[in-house]
C-alpha positions as CSV (number, residue, x, y, z in Angstrom):
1,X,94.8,90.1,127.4
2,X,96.2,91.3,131.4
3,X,92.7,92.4,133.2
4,X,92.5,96.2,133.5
5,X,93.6,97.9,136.6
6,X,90.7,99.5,138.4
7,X,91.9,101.9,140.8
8,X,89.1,105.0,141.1
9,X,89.6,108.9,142.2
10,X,86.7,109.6,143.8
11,X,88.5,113.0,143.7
12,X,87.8,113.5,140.0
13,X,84.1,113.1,141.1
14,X,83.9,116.0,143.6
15,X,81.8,118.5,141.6
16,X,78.8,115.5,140.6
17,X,79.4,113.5,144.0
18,X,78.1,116.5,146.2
19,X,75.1,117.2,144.2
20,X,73.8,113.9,142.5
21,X,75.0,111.2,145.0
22,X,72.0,110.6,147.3
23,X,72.9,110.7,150.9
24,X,72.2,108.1,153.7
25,X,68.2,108.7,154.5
26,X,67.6,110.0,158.1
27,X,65.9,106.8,158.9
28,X,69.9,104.9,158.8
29,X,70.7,107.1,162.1
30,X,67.2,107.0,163.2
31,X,67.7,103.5,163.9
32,X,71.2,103.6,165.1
33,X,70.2,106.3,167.5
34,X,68.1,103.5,169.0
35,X,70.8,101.4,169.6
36,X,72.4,104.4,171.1
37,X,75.0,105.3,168.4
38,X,75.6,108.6,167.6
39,X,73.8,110.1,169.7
40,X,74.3,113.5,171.1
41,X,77.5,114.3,173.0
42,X,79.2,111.4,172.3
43,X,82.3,111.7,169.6
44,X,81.8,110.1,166.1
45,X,84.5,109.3,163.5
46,X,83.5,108.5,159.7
47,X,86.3,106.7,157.6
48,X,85.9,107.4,153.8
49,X,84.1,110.3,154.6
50,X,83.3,111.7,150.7
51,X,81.3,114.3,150.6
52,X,80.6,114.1,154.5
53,X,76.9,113.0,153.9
54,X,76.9,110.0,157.3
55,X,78.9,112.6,159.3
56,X,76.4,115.1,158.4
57,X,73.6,113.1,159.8
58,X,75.4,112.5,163.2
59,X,76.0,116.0,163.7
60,X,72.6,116.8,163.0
61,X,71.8,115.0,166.1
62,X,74.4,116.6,168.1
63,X,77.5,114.1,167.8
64,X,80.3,115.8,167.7
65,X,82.1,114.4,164.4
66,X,85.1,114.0,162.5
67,X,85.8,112.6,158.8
68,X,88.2,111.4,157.1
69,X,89.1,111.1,153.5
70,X,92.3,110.8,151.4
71,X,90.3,113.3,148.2
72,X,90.6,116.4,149.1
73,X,88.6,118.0,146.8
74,X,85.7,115.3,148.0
75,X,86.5,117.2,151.9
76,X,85.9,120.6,150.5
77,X,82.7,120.1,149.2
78,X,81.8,118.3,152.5
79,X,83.0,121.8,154.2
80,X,80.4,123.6,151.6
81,X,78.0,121.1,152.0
82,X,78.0,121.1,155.7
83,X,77.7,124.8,155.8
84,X,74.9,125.3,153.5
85,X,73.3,122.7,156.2
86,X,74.5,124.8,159.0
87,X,76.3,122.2,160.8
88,X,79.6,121.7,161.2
89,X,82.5,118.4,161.1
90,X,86.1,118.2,161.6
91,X,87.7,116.7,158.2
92,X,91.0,115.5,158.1
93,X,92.8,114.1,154.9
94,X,93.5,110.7,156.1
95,X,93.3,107.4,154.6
96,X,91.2,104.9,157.1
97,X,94.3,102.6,157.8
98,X,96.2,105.1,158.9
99,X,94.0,108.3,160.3
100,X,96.9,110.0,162.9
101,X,93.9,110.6,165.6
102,X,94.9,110.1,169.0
103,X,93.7,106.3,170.1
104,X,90.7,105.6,171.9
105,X,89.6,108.8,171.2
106,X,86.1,107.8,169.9
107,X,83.1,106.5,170.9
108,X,81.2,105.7,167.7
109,X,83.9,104.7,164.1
110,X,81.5,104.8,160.9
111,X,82.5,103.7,157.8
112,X,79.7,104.5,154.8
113,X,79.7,102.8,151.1
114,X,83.3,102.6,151.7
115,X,84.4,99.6,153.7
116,X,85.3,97.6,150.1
117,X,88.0,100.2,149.2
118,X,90.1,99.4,152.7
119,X,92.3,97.0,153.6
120,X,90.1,95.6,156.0
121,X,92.0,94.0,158.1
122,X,94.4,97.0,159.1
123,X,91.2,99.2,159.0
124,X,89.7,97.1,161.3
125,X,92.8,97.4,163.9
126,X,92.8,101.3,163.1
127,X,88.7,101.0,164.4
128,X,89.5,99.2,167.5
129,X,92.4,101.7,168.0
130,X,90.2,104.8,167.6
131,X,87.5,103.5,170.1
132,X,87.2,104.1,173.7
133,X,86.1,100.3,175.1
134,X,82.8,99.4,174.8
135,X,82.9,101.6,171.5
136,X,80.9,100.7,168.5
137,X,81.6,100.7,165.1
138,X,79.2,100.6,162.3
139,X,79.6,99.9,158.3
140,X,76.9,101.0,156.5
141,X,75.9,101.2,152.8
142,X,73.1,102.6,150.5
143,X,72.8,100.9,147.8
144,X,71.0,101.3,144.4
145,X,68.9,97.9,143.5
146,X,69.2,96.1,139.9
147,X,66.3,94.3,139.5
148,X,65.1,92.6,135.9
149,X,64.4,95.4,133.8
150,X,64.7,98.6,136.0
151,X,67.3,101.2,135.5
152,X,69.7,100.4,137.4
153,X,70.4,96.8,135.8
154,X,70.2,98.8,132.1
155,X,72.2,101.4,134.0
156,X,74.9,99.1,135.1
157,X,75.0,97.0,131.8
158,X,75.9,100.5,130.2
159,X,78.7,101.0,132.8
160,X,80.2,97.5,132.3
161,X,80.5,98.0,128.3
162,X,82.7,101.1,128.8
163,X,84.5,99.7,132.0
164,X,84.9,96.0,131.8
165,X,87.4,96.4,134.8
166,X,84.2,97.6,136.7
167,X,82.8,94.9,139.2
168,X,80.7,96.0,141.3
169,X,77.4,95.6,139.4
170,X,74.6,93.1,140.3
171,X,74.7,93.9,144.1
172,X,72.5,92.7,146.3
173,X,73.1,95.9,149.1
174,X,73.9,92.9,151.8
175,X,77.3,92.2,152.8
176,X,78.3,89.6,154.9
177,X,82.1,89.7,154.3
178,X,82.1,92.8,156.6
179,X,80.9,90.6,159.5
180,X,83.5,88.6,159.2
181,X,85.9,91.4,158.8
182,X,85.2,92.7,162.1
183,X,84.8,88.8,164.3
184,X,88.2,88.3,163.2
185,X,89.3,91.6,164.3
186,X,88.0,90.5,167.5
187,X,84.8,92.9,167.3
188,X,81.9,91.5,169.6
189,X,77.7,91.7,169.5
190,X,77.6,92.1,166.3
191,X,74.4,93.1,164.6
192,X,72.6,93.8,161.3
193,X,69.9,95.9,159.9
194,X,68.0,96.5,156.2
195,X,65.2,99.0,155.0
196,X,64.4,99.6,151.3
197,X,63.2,102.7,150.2
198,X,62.9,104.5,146.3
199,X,64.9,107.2,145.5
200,X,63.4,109.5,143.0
201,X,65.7,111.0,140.5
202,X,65.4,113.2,137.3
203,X,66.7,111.4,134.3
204,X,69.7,114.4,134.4
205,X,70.3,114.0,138.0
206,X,70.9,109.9,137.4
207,X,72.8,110.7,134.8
208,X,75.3,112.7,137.5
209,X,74.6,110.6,139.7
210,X,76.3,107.5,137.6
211,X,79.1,110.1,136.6
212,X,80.1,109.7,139.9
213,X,80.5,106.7,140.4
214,X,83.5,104.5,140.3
215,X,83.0,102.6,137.5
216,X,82.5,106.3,135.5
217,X,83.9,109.3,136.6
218,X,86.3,108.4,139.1
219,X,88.0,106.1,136.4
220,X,87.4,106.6,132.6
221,X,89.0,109.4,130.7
222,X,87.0,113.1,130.8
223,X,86.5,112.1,127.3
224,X,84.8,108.6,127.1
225,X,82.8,109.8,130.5
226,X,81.3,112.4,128.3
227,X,80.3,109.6,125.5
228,X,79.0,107.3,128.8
229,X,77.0,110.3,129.3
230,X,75.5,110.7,126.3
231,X,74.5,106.6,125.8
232,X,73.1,107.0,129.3
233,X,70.7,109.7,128.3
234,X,69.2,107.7,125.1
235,X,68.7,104.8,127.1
236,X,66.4,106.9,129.8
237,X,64.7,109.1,126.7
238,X,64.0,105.5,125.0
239,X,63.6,103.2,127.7
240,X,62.7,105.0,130.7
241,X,60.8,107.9,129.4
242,X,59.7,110.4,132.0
243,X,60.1,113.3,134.7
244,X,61.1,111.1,137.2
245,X,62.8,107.9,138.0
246,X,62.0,106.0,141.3
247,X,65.0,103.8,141.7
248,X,65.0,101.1,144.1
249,X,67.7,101.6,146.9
250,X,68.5,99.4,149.9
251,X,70.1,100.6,153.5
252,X,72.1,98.4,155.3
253,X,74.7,98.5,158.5
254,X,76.4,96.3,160.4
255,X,77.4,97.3,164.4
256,X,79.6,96.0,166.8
257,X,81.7,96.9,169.9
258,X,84.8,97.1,170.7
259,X,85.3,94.5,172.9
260,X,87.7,94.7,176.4
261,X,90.3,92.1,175.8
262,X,91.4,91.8,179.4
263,X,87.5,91.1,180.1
264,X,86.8,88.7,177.6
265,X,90.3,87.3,176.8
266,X,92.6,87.6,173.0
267,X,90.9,85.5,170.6
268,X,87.3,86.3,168.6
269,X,83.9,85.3,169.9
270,X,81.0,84.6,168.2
271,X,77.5,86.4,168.2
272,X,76.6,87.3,165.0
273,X,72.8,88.2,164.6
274,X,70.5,90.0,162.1
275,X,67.7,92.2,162.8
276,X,64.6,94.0,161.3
């Protein structure tokens, strides 16, 4: 039997995405802030946007930011979102490959829980197009933990029966490929950093929350995302009974600058290190 293409719309998502998907935690830009990233007054662009919620962080600092996203209907609840938290972001529909922003027009490129969807390597030249020198990118995801036993691993066993095309299960929240993604692209002090935290959730609002996610919503029929629904709910009554669910969730981001080429000559350098 051919393998089942996977190909999500996060588009058909919108309506759950803005109000189940947990955004970045304040303690992500926190600790870029420290760094000095995204800090106010300087110009921040986020690639794969969504629902706006790492853009909305840096322009609660006072960035000025931009986002991009090719769903539409993902960019207008951004615009609603961003207004009901009185802070405002440019969004253009744009895929991250190909934005149509004027170059080295940025001093900060983000790309959040998105960076696996690209084609990294022409993302990667878009980045280093975007950014003024000595810019810095970062790649950051928050990811849900499956660990023996806890809802996510029962969660993600449900979404694998109804989506066998569905991969992305039994994460760790690191990602090491992306490093190499951007030393090859000729990126330079490049840096990493984790926290763990729990994300509390009502049984209903993981349920959305799993609707919207790519193995769900943004790829099984309106019908058969229904039926998901409805298995997910009697594993939570049975299994996971109670008001509230603390899921384990893991933050992690990689930054790097865009490195002067005349400086430091055409080919990649090393310097990878991890932190905290």
């Amino acid at each position: 039997m051919a393998p089942q293409e996977f190909d999500p719309d996060f588009g058909l998502t919108a309506t759950d995405y803005a109000r189940h998907r947990a955004g970045f935690p304040p303690g992500l830009v926190e600790r870029l802030n420290r760094s000095g990233i995204g800090v106010p007054g300087q110009r921040v662009l986020d690639l794969g946007t969504g629902t706006g919620s790492l853009a909305r962080l840096f322009a609660r600092v006072g960035a000025e930011t931009v986002g991009v996203d090719p769903a539409g209907p993902l960019l207008e609840q951004a615009r609603e979102l961003d207004r009901a938290a009185g802070v405002r972001t440019e969004y253009h529909e744009a895929t991250a490959e190909k934005t149509g922003l004027p170059a080295a027009s940025f001093d900060v490129v983000s790309a959040g829980q998105c960076w696996h969807w690209f084609d990294a390597p022409r993302a990667a030249a878009e980045v280093t197009r975007l950014l003024r020198p000595g810019g810095r990118v970062v790649i950051a995801h928050f990811d849900w933990l499956p660990l023996p036993g806890n809802v996510v691993e029962a969660t993600e066993s449900l979404i694998a029966s109804f989506n066998p095309a569905w991969t992305l299960g039994d994460g760790t929240g690191l990602h090491p490929r992306w490093l190499t993604d951007l030393a090859t692209a000729g990126f330079s002090d490049i840096e990493t950093f984790s926290f763990d935290l729990e994300v509390p959730y009502t049984p209903e609002a993981w349920t959305g929350r799993i609707r919207a996610s790519a193995g769900v919503g943004a790829s099984l029929t309106p019908e058969r995302v229904e039926r998901f629904a409805e298995e997910l709910r009697a594993v939570l009554r049975e299994d996971f009974p109670g008001e509230v669910l603390a899921v384990p969730h893991r933050t992690w981001a990689v930054t790097a600058v865009r490195r002067d080429r005349a400086e430091h000559g055409p080919g990649p350098r090393s310097g990878v290190t991890a932190c905290g």
